[in-house]
TIMARVO-981872 format. One record per residue: residue number from 0; residue in one letter; x, y, z of N, C-alpha, C in turn. Coordinates in steps of 0.02 Angstrom, whole numbers. Last residue first. Layout:
BEGIN
<node n="NUM" res="a" n_x="X" n_y="Y" n_z="Z" ca_x="X" ca_y="Y" ca_z="Z" c_x="X" c_y="Y" c_z="Z"/>
...
This chain:
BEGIN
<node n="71" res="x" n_x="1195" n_y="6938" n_z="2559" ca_x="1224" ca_y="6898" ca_z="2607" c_x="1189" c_y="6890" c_z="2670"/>
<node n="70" res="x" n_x="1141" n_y="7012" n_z="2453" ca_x="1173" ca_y="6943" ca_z="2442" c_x="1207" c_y="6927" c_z="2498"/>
<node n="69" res="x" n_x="1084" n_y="7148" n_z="2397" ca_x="1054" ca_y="7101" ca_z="2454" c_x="1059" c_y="7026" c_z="2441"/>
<node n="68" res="x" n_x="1104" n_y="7202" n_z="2273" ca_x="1156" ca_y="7232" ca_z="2344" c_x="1145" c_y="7186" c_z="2379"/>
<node n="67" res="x" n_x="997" n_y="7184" n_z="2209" ca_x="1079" ca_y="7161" ca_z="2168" c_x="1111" c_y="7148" c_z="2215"/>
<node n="66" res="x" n_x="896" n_y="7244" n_z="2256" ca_x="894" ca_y="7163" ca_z="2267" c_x="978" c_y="7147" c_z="2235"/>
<node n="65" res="x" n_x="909" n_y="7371" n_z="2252" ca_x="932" ca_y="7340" ca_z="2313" c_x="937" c_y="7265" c_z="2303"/>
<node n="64" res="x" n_x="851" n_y="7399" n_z="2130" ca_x="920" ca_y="7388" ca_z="2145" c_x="956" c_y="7350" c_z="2201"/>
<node n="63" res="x" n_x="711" n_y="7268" n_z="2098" ca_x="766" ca_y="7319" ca_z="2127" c_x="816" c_y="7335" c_z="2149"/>
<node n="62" res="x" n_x="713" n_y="7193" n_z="1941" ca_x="712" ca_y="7199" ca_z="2005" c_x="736" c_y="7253" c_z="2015"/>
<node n="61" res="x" n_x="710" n_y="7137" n_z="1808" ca_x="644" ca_y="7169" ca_z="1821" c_x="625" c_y="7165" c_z="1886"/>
<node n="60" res="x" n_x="803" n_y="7146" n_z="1724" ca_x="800" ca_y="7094" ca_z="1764" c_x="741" c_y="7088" c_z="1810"/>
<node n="59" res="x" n_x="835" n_y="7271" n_z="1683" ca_x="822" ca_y="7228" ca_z="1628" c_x="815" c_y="7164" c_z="1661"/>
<node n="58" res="x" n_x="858" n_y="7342" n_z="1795" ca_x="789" ca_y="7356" ca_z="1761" c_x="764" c_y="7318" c_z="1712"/>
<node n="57" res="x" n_x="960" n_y="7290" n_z="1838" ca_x="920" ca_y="7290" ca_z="1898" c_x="862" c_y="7308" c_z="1836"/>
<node n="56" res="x" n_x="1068" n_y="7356" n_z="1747" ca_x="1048" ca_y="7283" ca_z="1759" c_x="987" c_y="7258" c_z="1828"/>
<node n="55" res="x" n_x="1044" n_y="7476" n_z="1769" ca_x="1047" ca_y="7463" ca_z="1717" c_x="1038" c_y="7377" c_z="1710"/>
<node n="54" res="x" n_x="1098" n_y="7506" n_z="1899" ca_x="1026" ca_y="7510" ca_z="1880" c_x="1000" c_y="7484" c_z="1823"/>
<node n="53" res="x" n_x="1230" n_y="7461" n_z="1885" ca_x="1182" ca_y="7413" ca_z="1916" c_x="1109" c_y="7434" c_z="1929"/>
<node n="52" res="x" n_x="1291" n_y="7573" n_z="1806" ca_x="1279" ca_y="7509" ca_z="1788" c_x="1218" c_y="7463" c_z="1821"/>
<node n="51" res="x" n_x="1274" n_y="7672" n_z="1911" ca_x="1226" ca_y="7677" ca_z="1862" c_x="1204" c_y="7604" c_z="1824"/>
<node n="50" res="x" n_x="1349" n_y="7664" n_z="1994" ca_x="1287" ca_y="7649" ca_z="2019" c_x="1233" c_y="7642" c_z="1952"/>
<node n="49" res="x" n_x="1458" n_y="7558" n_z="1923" ca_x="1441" ca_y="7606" ca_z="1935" c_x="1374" c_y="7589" c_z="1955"/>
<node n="48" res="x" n_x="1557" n_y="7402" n_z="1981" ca_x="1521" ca_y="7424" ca_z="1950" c_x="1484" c_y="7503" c_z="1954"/>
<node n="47" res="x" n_x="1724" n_y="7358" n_z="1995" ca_x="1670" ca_y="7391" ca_z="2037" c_x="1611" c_y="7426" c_z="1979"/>
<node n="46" res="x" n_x="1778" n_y="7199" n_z="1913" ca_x="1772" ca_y="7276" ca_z="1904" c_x="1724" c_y="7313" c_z="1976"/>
<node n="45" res="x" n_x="1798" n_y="7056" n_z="1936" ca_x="1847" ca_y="7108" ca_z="1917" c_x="1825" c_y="7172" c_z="1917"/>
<node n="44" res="x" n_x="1686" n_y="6978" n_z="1969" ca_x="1707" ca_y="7000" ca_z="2023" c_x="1780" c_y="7056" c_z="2028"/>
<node n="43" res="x" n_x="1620" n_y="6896" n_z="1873" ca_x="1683" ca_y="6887" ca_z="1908" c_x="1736" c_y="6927" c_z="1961"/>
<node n="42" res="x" n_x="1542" n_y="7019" n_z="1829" ca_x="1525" ca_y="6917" ca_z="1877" c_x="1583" c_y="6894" c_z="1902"/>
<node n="41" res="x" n_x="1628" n_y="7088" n_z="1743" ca_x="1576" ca_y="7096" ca_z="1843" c_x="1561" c_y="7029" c_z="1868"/>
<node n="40" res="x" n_x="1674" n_y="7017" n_z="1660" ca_x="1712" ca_y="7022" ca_z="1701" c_x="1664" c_y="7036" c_z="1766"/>
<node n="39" res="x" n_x="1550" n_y="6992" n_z="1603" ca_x="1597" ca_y="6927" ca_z="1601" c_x="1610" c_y="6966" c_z="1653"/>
<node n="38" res="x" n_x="1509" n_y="7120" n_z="1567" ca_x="1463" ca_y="7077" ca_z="1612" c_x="1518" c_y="7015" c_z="1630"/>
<node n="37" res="x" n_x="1632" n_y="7159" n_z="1470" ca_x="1592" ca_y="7191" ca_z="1511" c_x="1581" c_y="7155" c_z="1568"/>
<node n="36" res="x" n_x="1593" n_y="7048" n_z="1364" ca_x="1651" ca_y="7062" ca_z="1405" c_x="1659" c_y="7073" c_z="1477"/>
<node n="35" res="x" n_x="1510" n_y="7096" n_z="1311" ca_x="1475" ca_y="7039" ca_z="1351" c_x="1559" c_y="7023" c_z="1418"/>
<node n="34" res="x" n_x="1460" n_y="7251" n_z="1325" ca_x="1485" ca_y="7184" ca_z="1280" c_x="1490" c_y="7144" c_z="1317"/>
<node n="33" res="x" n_x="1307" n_y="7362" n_z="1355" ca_x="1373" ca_y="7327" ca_z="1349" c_x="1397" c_y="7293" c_z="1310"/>
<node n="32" res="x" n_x="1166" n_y="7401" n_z="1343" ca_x="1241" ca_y="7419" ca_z="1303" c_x="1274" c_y="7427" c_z="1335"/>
<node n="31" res="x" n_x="1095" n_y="7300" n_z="1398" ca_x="1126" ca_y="7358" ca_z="1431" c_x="1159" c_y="7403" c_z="1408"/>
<node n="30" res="x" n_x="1058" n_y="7207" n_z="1318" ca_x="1016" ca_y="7255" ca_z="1344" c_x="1035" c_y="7318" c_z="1379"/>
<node n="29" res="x" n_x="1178" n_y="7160" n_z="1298" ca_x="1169" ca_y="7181" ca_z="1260" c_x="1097" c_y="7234" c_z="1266"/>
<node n="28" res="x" n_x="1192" n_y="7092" n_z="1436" ca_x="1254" ca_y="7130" ca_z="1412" c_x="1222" c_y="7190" c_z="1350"/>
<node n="27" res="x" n_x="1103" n_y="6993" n_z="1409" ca_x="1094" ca_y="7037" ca_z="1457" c_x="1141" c_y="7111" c_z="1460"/>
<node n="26" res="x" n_x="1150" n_y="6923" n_z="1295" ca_x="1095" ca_y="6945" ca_z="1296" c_x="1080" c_y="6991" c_z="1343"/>
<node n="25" res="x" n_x="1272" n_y="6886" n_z="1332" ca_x="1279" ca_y="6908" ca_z="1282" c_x="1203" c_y="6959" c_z="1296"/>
<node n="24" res="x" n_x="1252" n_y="6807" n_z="1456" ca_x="1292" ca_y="6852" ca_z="1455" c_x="1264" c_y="6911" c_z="1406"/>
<node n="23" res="x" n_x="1075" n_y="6756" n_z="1422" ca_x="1151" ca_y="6726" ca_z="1433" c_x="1195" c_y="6791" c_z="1447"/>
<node n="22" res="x" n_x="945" n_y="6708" n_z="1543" ca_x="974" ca_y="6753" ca_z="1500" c_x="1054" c_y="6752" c_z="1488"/>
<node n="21" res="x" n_x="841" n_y="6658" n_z="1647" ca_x="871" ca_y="6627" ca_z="1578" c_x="876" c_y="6689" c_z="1521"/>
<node n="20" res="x" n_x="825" n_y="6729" n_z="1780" ca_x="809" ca_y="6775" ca_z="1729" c_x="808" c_y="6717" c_z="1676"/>
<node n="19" res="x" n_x="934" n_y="6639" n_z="1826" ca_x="873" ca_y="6635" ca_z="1835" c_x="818" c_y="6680" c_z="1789"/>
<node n="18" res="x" n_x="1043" n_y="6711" n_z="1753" ca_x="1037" ca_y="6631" ca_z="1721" c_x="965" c_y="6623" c_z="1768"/>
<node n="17" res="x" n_x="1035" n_y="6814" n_z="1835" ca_x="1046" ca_y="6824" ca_z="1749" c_x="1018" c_y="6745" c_z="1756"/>
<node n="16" res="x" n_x="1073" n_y="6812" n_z="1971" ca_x="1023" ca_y="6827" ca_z="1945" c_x="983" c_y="6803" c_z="1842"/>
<node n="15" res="x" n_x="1183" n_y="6728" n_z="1963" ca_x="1135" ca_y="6664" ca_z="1982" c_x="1067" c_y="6723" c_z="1945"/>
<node n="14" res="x" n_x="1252" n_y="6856" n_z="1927" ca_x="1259" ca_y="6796" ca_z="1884" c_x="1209" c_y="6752" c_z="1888"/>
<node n="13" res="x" n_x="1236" n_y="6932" n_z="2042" ca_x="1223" ca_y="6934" ca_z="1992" c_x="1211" c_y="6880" c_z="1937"/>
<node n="12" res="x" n_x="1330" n_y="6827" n_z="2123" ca_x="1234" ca_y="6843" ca_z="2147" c_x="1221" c_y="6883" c_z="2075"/>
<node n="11" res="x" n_x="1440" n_y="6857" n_z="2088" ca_x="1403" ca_y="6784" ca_z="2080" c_x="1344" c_y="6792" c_z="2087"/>
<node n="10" res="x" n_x="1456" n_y="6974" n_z="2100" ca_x="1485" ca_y="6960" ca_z="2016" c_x="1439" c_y="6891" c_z="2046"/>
<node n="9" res="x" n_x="1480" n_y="6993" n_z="2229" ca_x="1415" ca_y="7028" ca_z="2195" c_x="1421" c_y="6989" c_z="2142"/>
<node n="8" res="x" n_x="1577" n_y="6909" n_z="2262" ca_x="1519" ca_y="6892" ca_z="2296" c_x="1462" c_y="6927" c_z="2259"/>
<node n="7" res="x" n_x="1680" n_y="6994" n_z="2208" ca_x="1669" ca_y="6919" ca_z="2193" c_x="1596" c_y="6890" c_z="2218"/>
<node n="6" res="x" n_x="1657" n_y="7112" n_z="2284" ca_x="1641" ca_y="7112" ca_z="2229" c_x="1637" c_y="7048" c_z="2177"/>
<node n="5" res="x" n_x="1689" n_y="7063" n_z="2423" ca_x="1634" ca_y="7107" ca_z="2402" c_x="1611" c_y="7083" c_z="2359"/>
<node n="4" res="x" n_x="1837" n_y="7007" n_z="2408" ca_x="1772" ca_y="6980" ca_z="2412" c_x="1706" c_y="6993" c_z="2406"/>
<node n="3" res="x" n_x="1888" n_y="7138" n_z="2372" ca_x="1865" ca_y="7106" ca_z="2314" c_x="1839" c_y="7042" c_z="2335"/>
<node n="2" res="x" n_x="1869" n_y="7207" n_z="2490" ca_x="1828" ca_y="7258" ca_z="2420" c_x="1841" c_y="7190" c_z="2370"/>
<node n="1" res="x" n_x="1848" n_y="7114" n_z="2642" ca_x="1880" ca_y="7153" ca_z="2584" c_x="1843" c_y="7163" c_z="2511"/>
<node n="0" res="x" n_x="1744" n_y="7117" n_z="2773" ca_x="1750" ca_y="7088" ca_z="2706" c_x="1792" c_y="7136" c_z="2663"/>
């Protein structure tokens, strides 16, 4: 798998996470201090996220990291 199927593939499993969570961009973005920008683009699969980021969204989603990683 290439690095930006990877990361298209994370940006969606994230995303299904968030909207199961019922949380919008803005709101999840904003727990994180981020902008919603930010989160826009990871779902979409534009940025590599830091490890740190995706703790950061793994805690406000009230899973484990691994569960972000564990999409295929």
């Amino acid at each position: 798998m290439t690095k930006e199927t990877y990361l298209k593939r994370l940006g969606k499993h994230i995303a299904k996470l968030r909207e199961d969570a019922g949380l919008s961009q803005t709101e999840l973005a904003l727990r994180c201090d981020k902008d919603r920008q930010s989160l826009n683009r990871l779902e979409k699969g534009r940025i590599n996220p830091s490890a740190y980021y995706l703790k950061q969204l793994a805690d406000e989603l009230n899973i484990p990291v691994k569960d972000l990683l564990n999409f295929e």
